[in-house]
C-alpha positions as CSV (number, residue, x, y, z in Angstrom):
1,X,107.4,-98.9,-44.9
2,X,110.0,-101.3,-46.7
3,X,113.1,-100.7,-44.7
4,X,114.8,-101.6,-47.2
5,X,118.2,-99.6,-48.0
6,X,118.9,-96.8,-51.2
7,X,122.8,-95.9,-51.7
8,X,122.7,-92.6,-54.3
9,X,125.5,-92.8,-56.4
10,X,126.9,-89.6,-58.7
11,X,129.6,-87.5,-59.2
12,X,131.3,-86.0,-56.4
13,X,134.7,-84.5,-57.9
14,X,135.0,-81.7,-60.5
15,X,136.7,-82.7,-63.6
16,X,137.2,-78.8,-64.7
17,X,134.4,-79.2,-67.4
18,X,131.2,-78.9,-65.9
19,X,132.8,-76.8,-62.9
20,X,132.1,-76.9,-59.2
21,X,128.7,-75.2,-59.9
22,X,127.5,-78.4,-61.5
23,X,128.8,-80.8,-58.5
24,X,127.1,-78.4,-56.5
25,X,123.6,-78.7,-58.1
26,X,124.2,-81.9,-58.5
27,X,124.5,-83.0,-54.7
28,X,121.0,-80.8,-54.0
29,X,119.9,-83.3,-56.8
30,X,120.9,-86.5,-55.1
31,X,119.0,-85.1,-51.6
32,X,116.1,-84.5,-53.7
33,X,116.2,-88.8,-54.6
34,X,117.2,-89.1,-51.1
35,X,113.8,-87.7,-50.1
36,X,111.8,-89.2,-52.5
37,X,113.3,-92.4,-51.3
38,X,112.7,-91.8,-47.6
39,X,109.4,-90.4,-48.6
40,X,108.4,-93.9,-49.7
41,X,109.8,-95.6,-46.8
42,X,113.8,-96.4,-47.6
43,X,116.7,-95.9,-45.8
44,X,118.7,-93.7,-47.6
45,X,123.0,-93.4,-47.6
46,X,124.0,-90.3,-49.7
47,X,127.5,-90.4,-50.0
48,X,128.3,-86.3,-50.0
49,X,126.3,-86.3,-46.9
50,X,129.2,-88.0,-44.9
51,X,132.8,-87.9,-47.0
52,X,131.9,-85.2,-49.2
53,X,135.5,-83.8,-50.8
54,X,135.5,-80.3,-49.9
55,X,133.5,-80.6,-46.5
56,X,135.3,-84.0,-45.3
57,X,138.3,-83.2,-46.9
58,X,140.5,-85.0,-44.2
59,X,139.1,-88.4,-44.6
60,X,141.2,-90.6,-46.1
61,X,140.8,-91.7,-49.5
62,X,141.4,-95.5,-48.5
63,X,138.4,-94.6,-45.7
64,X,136.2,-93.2,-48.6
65,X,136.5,-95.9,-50.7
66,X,135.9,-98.7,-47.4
67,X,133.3,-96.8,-46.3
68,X,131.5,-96.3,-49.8
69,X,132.2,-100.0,-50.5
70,X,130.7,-101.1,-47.3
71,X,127.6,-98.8,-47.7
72,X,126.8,-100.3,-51.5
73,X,127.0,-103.7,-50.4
74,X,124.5,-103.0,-47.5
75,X,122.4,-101.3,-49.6
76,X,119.3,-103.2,-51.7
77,X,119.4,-100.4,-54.9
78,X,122.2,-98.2,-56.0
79,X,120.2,-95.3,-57.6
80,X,123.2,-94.3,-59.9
81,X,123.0,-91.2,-61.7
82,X,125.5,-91.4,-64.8
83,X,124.7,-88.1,-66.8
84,X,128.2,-87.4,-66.8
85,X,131.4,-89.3,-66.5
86,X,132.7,-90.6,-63.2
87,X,135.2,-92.9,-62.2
88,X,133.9,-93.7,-58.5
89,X,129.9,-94.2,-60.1
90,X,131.5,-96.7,-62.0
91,X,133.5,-98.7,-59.3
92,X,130.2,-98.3,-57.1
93,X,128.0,-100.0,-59.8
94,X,131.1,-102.5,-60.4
95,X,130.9,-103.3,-56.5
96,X,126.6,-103.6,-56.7
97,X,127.4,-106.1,-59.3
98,X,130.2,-108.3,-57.0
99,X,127.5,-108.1,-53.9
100,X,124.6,-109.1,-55.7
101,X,123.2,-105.4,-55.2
102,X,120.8,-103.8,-57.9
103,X,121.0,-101.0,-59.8
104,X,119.0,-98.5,-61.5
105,X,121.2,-95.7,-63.6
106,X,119.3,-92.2,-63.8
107,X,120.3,-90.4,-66.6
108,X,119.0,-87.1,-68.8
109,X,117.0,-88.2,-72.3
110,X,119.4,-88.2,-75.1
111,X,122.5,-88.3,-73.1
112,X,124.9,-91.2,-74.6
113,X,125.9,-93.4,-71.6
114,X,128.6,-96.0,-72.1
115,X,127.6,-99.4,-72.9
116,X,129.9,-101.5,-70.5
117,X,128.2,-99.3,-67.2
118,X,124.7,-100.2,-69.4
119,X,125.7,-103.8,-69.8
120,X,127.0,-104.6,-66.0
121,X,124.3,-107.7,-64.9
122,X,123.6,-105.6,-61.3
123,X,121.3,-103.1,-63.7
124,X,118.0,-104.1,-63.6
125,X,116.7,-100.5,-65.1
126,X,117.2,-97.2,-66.5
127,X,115.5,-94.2,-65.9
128,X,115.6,-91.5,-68.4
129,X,114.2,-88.6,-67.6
130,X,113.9,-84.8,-69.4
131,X,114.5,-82.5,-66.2
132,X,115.3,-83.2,-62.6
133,X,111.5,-82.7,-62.1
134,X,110.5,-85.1,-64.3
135,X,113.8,-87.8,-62.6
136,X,112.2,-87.0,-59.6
137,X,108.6,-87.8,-60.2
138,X,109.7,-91.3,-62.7
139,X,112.2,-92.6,-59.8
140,X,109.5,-92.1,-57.4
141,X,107.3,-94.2,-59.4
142,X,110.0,-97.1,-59.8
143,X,111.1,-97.3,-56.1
144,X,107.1,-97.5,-55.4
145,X,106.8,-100.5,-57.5
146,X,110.7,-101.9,-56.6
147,X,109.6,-103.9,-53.9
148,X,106.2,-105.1,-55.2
């Protein structure tokens, strides 16, 4: 067991495109990684899990973003996933970066992912991957070998 701490980072809010569907499927997604991760011995934040903005609703946005900013900078990885735009993924990786946390963005094949989030120093990897299947099985694979 590594002890060591995950934070899963992703869309939370529906911008109207991909509809609330998507942020749905999405947050099953990010369990998934969670139990991949706790699977292989890491202690796992998953932001939805605690100020999720339908469920928790009444928490404060200044206590979202102190207790998301708190969270990353306890946390060893921030598994990222940037398949689609978000402006809290990108303040997360941002804050990684400023408290010397790594981070590893998850992404589909063939999806164009801006090259400032793909530049920040804090990632240390990129995981493409062609279904959630296939993210699945490849991120279980890195965060095997992360701490060797």
């Amino acid at each position: 067991m590594t002890g060591m701490r995950v934070y899963i980072s992703g869309p939370l809010t529906n911008d109207g495109n991909d509809g609330a569907d998507r942020i749905e499927h999405l947050k099953k997604f990010y369990e998934n990684i969670a139990k991949v991760c706790e699977q292989k011995g890491y202690i796992v934040y998953v932001p939805h899990l605690h100020t999720d903005p339908v469920i928790h609703a009444s928490v404060s946005p200044r206590d979202v973003y102190n207790i998301d900013v708190r969270e990353v900078a306890k946390a060893d990885l921030v598994l990222a996933y940037v398949g689609q735009p978000s402006h809290g993924v990108g303040a997360e990786v941002e804050r990684a970066f400023h408290t010397g946390t790594k981070v590893v963005l998850l992404y589909e094949q063939g999806t164009k992912i801006s090259r400032l989030i793909r530049g920040c120093p804090a990632v240390v990897a990129e995981v493409k991957f062609t279904g959630e299947e296939d993210g699945l099985r490849q991120i279980g694979l890195f965060i095997g070998s992360f701490n060797e």
